[in-house]
Backbone atoms as SQL, in Angstrom:
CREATE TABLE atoms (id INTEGER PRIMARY KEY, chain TEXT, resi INTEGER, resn TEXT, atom TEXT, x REAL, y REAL, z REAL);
INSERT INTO atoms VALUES
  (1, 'A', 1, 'UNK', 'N', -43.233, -53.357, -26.836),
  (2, 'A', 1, 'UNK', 'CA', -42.758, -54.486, -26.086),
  (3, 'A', 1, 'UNK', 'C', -43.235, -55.799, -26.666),
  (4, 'A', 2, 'UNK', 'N', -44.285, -55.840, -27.303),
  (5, 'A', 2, 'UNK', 'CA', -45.137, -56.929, -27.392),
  (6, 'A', 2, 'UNK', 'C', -43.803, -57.606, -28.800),
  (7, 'A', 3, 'UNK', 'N', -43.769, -56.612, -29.806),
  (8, 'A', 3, 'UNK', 'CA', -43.090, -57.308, -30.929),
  (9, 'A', 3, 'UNK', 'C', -41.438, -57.715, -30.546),
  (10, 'A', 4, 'UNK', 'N', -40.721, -57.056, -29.558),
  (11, 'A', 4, 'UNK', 'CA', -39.488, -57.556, -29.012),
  (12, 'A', 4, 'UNK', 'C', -39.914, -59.220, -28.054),
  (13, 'A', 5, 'UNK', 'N', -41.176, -59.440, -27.803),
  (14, 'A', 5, 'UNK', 'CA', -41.161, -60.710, -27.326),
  (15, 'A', 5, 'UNK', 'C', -41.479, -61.955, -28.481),
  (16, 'A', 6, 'UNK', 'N', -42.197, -60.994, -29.246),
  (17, 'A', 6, 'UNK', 'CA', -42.382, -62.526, -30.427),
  (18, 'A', 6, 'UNK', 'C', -41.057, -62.352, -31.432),
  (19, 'A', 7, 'UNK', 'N', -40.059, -61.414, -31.084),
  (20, 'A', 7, 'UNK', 'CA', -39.093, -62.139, -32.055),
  (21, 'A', 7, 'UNK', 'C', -37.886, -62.759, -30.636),
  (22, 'A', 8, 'UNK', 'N', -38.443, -62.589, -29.701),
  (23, 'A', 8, 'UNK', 'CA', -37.316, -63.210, -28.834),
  (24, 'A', 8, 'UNK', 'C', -37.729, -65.003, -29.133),
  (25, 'A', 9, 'UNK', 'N', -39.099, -65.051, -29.047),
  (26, 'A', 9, 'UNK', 'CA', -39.594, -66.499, -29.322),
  (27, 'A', 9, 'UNK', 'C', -39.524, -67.358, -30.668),
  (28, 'A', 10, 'UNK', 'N', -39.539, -66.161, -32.055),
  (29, 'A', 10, 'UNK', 'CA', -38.912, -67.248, -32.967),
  (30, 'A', 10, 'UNK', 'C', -37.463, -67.390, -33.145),
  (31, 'A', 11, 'UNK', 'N', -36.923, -66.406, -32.472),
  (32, 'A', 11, 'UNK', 'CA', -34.864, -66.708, -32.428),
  (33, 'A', 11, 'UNK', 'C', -34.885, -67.998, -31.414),
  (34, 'A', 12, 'UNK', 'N', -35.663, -68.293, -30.362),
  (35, 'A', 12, 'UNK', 'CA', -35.375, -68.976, -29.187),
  (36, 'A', 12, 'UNK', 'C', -36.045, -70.209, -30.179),
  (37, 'A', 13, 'UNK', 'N', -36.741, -70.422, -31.110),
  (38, 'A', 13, 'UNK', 'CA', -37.246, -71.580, -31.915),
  (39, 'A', 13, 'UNK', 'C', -36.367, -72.370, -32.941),
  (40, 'A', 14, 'UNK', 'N', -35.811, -71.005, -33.270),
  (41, 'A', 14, 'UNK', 'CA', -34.500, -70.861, -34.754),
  (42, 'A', 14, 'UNK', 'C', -33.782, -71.942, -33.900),
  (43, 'A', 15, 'UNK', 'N', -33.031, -71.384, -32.633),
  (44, 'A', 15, 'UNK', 'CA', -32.676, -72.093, -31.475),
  (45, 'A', 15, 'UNK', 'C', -32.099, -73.183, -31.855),
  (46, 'A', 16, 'UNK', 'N', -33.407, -73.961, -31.427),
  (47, 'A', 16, 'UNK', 'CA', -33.904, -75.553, -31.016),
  (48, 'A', 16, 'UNK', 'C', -33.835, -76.161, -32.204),
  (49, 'A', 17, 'UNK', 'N', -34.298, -75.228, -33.550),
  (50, 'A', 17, 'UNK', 'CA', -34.496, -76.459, -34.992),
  (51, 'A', 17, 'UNK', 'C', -33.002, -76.840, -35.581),
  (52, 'A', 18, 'UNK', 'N', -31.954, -75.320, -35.077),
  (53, 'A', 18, 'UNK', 'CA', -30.664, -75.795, -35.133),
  (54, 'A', 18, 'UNK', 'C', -30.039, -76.454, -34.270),
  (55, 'A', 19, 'UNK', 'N', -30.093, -77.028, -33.671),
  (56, 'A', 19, 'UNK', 'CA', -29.599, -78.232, -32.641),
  (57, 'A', 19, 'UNK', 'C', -29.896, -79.579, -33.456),
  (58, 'A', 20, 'UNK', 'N', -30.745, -79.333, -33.611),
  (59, 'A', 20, 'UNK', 'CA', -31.220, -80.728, -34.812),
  (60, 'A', 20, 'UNK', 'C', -30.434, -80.909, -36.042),
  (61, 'A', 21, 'UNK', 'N', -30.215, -80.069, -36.871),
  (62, 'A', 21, 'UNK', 'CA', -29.976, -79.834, -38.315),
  (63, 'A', 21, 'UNK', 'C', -28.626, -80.063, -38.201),
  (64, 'A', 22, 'UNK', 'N', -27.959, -79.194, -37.745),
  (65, 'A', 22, 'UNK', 'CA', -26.383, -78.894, -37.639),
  (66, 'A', 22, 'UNK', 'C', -26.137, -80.198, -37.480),
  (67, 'A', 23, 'UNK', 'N', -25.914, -81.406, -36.484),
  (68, 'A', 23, 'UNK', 'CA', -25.143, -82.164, -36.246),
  (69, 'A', 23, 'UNK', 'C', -25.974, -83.117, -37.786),
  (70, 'A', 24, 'UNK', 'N', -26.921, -83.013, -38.157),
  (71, 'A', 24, 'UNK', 'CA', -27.035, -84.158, -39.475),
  (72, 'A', 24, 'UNK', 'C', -26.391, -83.776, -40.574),
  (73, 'A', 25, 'UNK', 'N', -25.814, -82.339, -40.788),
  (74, 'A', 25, 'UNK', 'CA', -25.609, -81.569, -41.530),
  (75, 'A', 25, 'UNK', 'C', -23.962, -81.851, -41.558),
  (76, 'A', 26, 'UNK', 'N', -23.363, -81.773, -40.611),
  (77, 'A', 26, 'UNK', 'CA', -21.777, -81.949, -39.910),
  (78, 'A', 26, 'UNK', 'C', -21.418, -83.253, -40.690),
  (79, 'A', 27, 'UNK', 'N', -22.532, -84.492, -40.475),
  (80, 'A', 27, 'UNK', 'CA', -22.323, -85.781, -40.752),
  (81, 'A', 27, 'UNK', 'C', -22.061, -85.911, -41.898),
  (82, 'A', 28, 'UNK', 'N', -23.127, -85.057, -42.777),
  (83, 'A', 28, 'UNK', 'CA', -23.058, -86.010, -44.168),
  (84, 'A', 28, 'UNK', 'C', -21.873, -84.462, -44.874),
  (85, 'A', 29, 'UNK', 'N', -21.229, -83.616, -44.135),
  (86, 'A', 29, 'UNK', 'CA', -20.388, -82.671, -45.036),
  (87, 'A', 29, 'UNK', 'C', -19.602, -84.066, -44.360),
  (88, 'A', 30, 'UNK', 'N', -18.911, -84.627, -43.479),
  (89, 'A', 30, 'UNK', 'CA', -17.952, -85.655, -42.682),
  (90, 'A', 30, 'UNK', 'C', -17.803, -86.728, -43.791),
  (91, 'A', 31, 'UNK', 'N', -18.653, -87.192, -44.184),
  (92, 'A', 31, 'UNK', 'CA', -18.849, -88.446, -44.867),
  (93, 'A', 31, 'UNK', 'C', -18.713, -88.120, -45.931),
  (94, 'A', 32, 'UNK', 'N', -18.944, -87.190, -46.667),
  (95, 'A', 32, 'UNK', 'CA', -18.595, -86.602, -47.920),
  (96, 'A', 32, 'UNK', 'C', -16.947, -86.419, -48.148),
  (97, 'A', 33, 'UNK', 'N', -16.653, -85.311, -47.553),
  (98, 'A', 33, 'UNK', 'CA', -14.875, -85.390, -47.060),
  (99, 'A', 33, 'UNK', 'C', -14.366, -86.892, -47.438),
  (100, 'A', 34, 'UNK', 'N', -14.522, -87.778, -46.777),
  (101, 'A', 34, 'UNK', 'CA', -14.788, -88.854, -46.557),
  (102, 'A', 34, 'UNK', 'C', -14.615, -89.617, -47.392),
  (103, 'A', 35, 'UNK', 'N', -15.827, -89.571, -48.243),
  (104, 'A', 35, 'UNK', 'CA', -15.573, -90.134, -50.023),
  (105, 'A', 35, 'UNK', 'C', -14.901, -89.359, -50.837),
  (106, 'A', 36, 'UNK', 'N', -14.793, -88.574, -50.608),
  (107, 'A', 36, 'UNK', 'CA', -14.198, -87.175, -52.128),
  (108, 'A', 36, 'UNK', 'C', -12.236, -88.567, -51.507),
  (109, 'A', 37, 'UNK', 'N', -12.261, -87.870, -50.340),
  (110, 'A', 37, 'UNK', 'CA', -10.461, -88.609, -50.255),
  (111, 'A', 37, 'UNK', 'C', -10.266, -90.086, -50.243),
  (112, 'A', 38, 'UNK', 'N', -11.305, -90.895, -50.223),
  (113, 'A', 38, 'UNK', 'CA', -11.067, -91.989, -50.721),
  (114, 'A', 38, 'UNK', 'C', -10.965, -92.497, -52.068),
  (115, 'A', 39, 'UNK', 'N', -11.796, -91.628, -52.648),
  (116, 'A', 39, 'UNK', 'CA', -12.331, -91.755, -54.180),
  (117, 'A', 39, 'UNK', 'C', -10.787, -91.566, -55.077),
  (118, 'A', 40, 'UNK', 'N', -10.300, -90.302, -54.596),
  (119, 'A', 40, 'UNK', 'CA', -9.016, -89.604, -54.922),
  (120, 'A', 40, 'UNK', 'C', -7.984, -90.779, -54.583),
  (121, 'A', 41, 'UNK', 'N', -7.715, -91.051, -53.629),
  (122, 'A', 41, 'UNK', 'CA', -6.851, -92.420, -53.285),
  (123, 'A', 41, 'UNK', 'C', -6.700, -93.491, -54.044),
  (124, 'A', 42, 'UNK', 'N', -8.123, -93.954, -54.569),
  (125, 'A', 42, 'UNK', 'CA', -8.557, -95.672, -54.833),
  (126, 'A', 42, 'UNK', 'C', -8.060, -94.459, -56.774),
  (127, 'A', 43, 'UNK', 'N', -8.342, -93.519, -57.256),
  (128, 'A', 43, 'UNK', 'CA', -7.864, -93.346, -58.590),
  (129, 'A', 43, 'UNK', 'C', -6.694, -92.795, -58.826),
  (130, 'A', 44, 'UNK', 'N', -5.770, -91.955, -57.740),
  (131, 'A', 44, 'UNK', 'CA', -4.310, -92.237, -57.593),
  (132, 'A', 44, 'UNK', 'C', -3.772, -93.518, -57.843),
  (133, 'A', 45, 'UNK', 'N', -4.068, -94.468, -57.665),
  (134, 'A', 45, 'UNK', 'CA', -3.860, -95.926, -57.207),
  (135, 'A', 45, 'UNK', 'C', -3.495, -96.420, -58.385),
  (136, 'A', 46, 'UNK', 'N', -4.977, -95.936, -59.082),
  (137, 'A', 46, 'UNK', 'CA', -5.380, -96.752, -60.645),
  (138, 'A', 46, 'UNK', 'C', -4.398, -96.098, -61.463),
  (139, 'A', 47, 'UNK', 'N', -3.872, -94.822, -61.298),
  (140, 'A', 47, 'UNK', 'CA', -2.885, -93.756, -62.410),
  (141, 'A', 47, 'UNK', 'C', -1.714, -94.594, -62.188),
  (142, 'A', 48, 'UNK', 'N', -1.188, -94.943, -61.049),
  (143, 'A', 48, 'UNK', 'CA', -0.044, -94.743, -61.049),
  (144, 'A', 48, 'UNK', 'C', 0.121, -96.449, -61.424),
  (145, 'A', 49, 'UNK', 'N', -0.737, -97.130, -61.072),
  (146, 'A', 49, 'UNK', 'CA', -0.166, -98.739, -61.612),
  (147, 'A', 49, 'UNK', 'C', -0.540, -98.621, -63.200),
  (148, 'A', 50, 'UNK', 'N', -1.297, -97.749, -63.881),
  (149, 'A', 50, 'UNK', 'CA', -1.560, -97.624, -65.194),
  (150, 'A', 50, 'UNK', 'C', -0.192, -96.894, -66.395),
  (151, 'A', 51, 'UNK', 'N', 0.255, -96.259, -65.413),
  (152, 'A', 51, 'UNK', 'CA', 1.469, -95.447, -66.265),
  (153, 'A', 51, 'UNK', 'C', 2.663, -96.600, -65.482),
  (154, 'A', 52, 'UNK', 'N', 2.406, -97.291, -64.343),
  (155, 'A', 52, 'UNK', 'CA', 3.854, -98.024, -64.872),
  (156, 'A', 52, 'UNK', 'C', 3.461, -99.911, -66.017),
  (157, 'A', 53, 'UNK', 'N', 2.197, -99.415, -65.860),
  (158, 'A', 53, 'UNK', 'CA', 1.661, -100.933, -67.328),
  (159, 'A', 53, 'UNK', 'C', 2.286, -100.668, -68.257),
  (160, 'A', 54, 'UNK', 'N', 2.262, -98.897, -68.977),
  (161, 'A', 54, 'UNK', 'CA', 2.461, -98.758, -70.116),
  (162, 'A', 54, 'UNK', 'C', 3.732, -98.527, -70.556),
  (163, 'A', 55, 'UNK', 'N', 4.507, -97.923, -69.159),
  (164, 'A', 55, 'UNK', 'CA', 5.985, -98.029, -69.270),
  (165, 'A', 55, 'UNK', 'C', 6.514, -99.111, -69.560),
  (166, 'A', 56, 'UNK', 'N', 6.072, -100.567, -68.622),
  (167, 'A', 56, 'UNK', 'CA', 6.642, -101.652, -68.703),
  (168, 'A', 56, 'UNK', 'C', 6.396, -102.161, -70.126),
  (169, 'A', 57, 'UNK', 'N', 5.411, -102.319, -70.349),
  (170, 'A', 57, 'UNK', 'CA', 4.662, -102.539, -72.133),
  (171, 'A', 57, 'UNK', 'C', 5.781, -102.015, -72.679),
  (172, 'A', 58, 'UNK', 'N', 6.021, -100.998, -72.779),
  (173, 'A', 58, 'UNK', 'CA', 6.965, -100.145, -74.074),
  (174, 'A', 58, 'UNK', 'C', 8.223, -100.635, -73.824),
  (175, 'A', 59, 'UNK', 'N', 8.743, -100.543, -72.728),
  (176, 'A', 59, 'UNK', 'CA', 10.369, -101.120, -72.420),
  (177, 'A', 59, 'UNK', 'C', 10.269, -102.705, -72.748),
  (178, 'A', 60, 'UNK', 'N', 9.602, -103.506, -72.894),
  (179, 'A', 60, 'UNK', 'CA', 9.411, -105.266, -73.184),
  (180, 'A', 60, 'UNK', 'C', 9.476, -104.742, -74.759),
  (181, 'A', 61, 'UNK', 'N', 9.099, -103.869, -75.557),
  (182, 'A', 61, 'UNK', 'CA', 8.669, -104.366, -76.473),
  (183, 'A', 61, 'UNK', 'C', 10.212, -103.597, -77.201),
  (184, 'A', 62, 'UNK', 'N', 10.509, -103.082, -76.474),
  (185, 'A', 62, 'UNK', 'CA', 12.274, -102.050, -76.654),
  (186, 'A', 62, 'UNK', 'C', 13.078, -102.742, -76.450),
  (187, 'A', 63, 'UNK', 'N', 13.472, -103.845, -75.775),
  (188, 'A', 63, 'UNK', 'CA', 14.484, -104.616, -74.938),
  (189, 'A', 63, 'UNK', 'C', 15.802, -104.013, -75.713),
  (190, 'A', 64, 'UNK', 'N', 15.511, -105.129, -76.837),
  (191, 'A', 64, 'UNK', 'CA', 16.689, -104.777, -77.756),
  (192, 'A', 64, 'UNK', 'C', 17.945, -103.941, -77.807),
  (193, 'A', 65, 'UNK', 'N', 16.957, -102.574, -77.523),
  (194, 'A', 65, 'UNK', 'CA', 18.217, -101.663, -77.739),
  (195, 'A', 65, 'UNK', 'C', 18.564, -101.035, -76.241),
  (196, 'A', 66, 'UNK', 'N', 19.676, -101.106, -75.906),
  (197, 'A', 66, 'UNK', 'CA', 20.482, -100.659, -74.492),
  (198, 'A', 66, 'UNK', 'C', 19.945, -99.781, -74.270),
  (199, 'A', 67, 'UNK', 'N', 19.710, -99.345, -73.388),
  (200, 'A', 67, 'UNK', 'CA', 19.275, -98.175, -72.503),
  (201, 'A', 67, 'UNK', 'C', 17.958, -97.685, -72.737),
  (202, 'A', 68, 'UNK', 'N', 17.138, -98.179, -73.690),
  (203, 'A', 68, 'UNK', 'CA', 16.012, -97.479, -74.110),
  (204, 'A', 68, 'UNK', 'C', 15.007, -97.309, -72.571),
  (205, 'A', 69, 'UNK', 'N', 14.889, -98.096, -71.767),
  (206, 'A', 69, 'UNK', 'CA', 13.973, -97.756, -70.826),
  (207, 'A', 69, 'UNK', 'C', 14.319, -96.117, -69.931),
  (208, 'A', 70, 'UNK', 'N', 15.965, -96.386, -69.454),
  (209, 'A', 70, 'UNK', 'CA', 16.076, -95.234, -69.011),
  (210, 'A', 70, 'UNK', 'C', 15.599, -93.798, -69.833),
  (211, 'A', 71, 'UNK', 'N', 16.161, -93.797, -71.468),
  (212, 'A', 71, 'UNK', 'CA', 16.111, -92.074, -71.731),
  (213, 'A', 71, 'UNK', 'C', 14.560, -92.006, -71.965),
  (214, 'A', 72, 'UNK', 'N', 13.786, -93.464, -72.082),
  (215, 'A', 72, 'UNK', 'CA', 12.107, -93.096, -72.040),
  (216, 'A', 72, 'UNK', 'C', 11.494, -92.365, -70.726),
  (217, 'A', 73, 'UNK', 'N', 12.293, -93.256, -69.819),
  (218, 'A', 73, 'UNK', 'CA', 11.745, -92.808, -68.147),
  (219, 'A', 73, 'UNK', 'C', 12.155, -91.064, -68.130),
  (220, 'A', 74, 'UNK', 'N', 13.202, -90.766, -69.047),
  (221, 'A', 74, 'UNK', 'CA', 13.488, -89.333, -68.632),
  (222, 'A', 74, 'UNK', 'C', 13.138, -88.611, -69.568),
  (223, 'A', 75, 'UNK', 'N', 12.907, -88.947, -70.534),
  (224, 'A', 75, 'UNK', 'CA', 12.088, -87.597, -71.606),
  (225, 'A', 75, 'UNK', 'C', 10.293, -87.855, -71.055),
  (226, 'A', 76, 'UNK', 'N', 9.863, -89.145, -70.832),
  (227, 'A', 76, 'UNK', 'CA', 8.657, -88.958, -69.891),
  (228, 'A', 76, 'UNK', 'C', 8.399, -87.930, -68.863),
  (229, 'A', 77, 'UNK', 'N', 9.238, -88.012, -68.217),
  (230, 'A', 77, 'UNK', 'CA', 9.406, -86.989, -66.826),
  (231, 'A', 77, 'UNK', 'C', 9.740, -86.045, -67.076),
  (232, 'A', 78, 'UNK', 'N', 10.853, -85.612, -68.056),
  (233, 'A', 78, 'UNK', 'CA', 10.931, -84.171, -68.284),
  (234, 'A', 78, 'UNK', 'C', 9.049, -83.581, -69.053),
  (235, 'A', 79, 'UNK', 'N', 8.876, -84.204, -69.841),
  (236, 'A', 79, 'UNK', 'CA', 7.494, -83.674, -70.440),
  (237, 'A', 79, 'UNK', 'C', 6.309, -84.079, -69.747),
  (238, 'A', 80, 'UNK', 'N', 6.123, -84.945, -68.478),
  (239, 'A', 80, 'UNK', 'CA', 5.174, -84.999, -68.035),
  (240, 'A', 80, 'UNK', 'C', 5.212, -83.949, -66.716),
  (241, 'A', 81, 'UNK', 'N', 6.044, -83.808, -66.273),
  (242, 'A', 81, 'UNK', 'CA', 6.554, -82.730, -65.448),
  (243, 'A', 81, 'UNK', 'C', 6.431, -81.178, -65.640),
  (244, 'A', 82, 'UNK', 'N', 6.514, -80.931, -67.046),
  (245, 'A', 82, 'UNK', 'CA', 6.302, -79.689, -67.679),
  (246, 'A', 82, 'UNK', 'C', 4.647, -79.645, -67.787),
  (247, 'A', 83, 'UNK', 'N', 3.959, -80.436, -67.818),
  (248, 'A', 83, 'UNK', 'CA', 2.573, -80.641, -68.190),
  (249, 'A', 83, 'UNK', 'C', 1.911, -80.955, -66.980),
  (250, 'A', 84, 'UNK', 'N', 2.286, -81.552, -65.500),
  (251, 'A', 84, 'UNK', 'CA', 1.710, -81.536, -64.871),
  (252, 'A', 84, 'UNK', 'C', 2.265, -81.572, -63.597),
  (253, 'A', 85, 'UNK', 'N', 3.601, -81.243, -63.327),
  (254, 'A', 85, 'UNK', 'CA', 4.238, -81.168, -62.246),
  (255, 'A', 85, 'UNK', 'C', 5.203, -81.841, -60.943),
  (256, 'A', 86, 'UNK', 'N', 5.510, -81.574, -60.559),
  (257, 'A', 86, 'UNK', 'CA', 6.860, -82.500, -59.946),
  (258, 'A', 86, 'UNK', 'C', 6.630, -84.037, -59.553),
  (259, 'A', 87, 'UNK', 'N', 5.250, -84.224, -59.410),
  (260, 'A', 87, 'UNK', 'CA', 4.640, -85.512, -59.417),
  (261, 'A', 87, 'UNK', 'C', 5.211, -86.695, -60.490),
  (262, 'A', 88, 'UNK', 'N', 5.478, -86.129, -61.621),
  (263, 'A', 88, 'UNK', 'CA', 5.678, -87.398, -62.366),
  (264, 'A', 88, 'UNK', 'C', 7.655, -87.150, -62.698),
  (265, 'A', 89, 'UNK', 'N', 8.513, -87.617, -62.074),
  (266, 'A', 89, 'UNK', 'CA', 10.125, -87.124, -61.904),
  (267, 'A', 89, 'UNK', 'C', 10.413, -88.735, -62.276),
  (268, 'A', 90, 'UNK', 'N', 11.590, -88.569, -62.688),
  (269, 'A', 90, 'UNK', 'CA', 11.944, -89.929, -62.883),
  (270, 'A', 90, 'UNK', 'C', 11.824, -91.066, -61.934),
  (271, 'A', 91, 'UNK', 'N', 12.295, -90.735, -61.079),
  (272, 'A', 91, 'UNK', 'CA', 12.107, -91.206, -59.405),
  (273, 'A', 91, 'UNK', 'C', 10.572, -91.944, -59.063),
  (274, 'A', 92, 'UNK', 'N', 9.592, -91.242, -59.188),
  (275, 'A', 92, 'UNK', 'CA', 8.355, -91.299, -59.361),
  (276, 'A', 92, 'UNK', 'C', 8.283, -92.371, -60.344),
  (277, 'A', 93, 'UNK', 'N', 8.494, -92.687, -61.766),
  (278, 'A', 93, 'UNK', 'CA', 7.392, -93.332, -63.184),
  (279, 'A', 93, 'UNK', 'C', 8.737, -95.078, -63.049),
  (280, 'A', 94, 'UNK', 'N', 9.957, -94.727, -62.081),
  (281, 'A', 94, 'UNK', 'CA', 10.446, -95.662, -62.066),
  (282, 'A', 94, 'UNK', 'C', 9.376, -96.888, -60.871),
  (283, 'A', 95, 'UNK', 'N', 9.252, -96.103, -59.861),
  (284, 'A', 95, 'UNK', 'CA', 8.221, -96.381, -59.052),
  (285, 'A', 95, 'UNK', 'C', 7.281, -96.786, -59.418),
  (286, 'A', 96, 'UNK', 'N', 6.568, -96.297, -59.915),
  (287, 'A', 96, 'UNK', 'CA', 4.769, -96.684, -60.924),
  (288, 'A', 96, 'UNK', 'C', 5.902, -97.690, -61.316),
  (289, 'A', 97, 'UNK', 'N', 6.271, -98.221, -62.388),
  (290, 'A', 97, 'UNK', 'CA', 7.195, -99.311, -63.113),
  (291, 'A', 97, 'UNK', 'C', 6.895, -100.701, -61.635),
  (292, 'A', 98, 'UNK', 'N', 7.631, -100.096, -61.016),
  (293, 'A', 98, 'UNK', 'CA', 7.956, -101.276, -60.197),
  (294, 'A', 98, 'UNK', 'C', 6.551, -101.642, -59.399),
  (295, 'A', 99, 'UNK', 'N', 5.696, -100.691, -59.234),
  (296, 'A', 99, 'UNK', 'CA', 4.582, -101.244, -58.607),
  (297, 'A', 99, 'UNK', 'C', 3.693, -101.446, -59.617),
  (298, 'A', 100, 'UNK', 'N', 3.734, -101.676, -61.031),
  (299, 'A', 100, 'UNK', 'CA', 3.151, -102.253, -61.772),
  (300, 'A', 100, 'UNK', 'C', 3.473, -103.690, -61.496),
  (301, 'A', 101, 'UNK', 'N', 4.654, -103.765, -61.610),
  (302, 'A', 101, 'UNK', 'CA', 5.364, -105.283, -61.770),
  (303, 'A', 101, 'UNK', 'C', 4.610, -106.154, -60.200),
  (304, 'A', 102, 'UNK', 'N', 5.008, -105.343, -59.150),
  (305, 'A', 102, 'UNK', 'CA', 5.319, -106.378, -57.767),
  (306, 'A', 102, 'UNK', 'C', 3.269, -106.519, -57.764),
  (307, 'A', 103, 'UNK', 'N', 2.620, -105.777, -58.735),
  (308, 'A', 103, 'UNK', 'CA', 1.008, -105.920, -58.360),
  (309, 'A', 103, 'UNK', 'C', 0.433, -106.486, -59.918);
């Protein structure tokens, strides 16, 4: 009997030190979450006004010849698409383009 009471008393201790821990523990996994999706956001941000800099760069320096921006925007997208997925579609790098420009 004696050893079923001293482990009832360090589970009933375990208890109490987790009441403490857990909620500081909750916070900083919260706040972490937190930064990881902001971090991801604020360098989404930076990609996508960076690939429409370099689009715009290349089409200024193309003018000249008719159509060159479009079949760039689409052999871009076909091969950036193959390499990293439906994310970069024409639709998409025309976008980056224009929010290069309006920022």
């Amino acid at each position: 009997m004696k050893s079923a009471t001293i482990k009832r008393r360090v589970a009933k201790s375990d208890l109490d030190g987790l009441s403490g821990v857990l909620p500081q523990i909750q916070t900083l996994i919260e706040a972490s979450r937190q930064h990881v999706a902001s971090t991801a956001n604020l360098t989404m941000v930076w990609l996508y006004w960076n690939v429409g800099r370099v689009i715009t760069q290349e089409i200024q320096q193309n003018q000249k010849r008719a159509e060159y921006g479009e079949r760039l925007i689409e052999q871009l997208s076909a091969r950036l698409t193959k390499s990293y997925g439906r994310g970069f579609t024409a639709k998409n790098l025309w976008d980056m383009k224009r929010f290069y420009e309006a920022f």
